[in-house]
N, C-alpha and C positions, 0 to 999 in steps of 0.2 A: 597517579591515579590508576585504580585497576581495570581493568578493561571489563564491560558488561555484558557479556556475548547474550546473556538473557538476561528479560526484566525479573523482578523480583513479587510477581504475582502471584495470585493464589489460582492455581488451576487445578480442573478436574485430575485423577487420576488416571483415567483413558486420556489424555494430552499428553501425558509426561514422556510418553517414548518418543513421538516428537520433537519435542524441546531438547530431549537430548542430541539427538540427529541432527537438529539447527545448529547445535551448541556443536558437533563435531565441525560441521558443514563454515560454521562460523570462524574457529581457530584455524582452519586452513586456510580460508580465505583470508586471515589477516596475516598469516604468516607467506599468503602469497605477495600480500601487499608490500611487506616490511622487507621480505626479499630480493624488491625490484631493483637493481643497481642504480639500473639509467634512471628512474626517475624521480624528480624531485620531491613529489610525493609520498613516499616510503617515508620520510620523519614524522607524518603525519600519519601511520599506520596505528601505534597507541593510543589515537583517537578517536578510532574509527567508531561509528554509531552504529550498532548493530538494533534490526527488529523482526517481524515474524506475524507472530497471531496473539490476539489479546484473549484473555477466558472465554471456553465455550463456546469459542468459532466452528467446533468440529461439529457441534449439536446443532447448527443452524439449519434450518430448511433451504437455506441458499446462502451458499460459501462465497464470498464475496471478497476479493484481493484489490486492493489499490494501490497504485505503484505511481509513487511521486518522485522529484528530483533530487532532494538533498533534503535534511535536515538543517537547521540553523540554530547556532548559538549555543548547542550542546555538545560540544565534543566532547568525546569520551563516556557517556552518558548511552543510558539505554532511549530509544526513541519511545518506546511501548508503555517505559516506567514513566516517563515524562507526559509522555501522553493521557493516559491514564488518572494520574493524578488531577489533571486538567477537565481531562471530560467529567469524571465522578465526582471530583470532592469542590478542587479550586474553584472552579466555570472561569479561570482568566487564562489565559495565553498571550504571554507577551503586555501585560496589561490591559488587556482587549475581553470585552465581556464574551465568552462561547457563542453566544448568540448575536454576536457582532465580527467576530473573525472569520470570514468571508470563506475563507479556507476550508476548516472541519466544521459551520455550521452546514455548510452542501455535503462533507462526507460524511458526516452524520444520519443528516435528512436522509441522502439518496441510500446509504444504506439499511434504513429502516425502513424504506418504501419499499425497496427490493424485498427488504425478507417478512413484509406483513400486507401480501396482494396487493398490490403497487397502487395504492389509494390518490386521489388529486395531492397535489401539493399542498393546500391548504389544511388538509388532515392529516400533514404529518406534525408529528408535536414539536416543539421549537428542540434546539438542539441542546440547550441546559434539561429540558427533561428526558431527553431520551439520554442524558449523562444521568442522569439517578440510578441507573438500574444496568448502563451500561458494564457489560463482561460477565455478568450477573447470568444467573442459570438460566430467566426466562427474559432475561433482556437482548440488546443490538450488539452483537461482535465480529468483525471481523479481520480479515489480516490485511498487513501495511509492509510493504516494500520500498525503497529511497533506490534507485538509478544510481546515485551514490551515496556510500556509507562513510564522506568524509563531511565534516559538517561545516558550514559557510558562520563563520564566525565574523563576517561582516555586517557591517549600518546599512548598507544598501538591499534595500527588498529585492535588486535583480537576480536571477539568477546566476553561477558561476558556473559560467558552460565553460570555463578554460577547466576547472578543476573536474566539473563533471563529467565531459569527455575523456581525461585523462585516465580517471580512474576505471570509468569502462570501459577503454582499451586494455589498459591491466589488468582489467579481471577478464577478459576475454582471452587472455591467452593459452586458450586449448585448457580451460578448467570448467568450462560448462556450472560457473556458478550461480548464476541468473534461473537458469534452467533447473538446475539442482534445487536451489530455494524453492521455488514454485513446484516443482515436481513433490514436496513434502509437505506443502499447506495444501497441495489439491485443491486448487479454486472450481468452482462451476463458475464464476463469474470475473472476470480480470478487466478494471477500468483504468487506465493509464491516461497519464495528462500531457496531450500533445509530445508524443514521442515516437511519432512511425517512425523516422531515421532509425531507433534502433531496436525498433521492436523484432526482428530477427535474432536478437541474443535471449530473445523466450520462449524459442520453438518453431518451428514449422508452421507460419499463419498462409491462411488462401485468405482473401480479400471476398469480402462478402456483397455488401452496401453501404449507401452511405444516407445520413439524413440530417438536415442543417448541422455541415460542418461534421459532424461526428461521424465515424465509419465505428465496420463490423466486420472481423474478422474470424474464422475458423482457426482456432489454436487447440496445436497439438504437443504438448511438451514430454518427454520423454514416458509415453505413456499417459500421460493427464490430457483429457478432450476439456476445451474450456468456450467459452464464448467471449472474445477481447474486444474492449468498445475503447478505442480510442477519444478521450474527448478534451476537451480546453482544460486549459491548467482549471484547475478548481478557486485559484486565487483572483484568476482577472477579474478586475472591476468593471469592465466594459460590456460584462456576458449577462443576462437575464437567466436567474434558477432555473424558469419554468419550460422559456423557449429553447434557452442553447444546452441543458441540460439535465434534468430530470423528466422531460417529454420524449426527447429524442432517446434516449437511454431506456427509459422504461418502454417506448413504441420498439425498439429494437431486441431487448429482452421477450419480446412478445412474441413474433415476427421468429427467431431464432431459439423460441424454447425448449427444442431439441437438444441445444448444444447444451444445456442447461438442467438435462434431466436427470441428470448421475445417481441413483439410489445412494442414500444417506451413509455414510460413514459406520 
């Protein structure tokens, strides 16, 4: 299989220097991987899933970055092309209707709310429709980051913090790739899913506040001021949309929209 360092989208022509950049940014980083002597990981390096920004993320009135743990069940595959397909055309994931998978029906939502004056929850449109239009020139895009770019081709919905650990330590080694990435999608907005342990490999954050459960941090990444809202993985089933997450995030967007004022691209 050949490796996908980008999806195979249709983007604007102001994105494409970009995607080349990622695409530079990308073959090193897998060539750091496949590098690594000591770990056992490196055989898994031509699998690595690589992702970025979906269409017309750069036109958005508020840039919005989400950074989840791993990918699953795609190795070797692009995350963005997989995805993609899922939001606009399919609506299934995993066999699961869009608007039933727990996961990107909240990163959907909460990013349409962000970037269309953070309206109640109830007016945001279900997450198969805002996949209509999704990437689209006057639709919802934003960009998607994995913690790790190896992908959990296991049956168990846990996470694989043995693999995901590991590969953050290897990409940590004095290559500033985490940093780099996000330094070239330029977020005004970085939501992360329960990962303060290692959110120092994205910058420079002060700790700001905090509001049920979810903090706010000042990040500063090689030049890029961002606003990072640490919040609950997006998959538990245990957390309420409204209270544990799309309330507190958007009351904190608020509260902190300085950090967030970036003149548009």
């Amino acid at each position: 299989m050949t490796l996908q360092f980008l999806p195979t989208l249709n983007y604007p022509e102001a994105e494409r220097p970009i995607l080349k950049r990622l695409e530079a940014l990308f073959e090193e980083w897998h060539q750091h991987i496949a590098g690594a002597d000591d770990s056992p990981y490196r055989e898994f390096a031509d699998e690595m899933v690589f992702d970025g920004f979906y269409p017309n993320y750069f036109s958005q009135n508020l840039r919005v970055l989400f950074v989840g743990l791993e990918a699953r069940q795609i190795a070797g595959y692009n995350y963005l092309d997989v995805l993609y397909a899922a939001y606009s055309k399919g609506r299934y994931i995993g066999g699961i209707h869009l608007d039933k998978a727990r996961f990107h029906w909240r990163l959907l939502r909460i990013a349409y709310g962000l970037q269309n004056g953070m309206p109640q929850w109830e007016q945001i449109p279900n997450a198969s429709d805002i996949g209509e239009t999704f990437g689209a020139k006057d639709g919802t895009s934003f960009a998607f980051m994995n913690l790790s770019k190896l992908s959990n081709e296991e049956d168990s919905h846990s996470a694989d913090w043995t693999s995901i650990n590991a590969f953050h330590s290897l990409s940590e080694r004095g290559a500033s790739f985490y940093q780099r990435e996000i330094a070239l999608l330029r977020p005004q907005i970085v939501i992360t899913m329960n990962i303060q342990s290692h959110l120092n490999s994205f910058g420079n954050s002060t700790y700001l506040d905090c509001e049920r459960g979810v903090t706010f941090w000042e990040l500063e990444t090689l030049g890029n001021r961002a606003l990072l809202i640490d919040a609950f993985h997006f998959s538990a089933w245990n957390k309420n949309d409204i209270d544990d997450y799309y309330e507190p995030i958007r009351n904190g967007v608020r509260r902190h929209a300085h950090l967030c004022s970036e003149a548009p691209v």
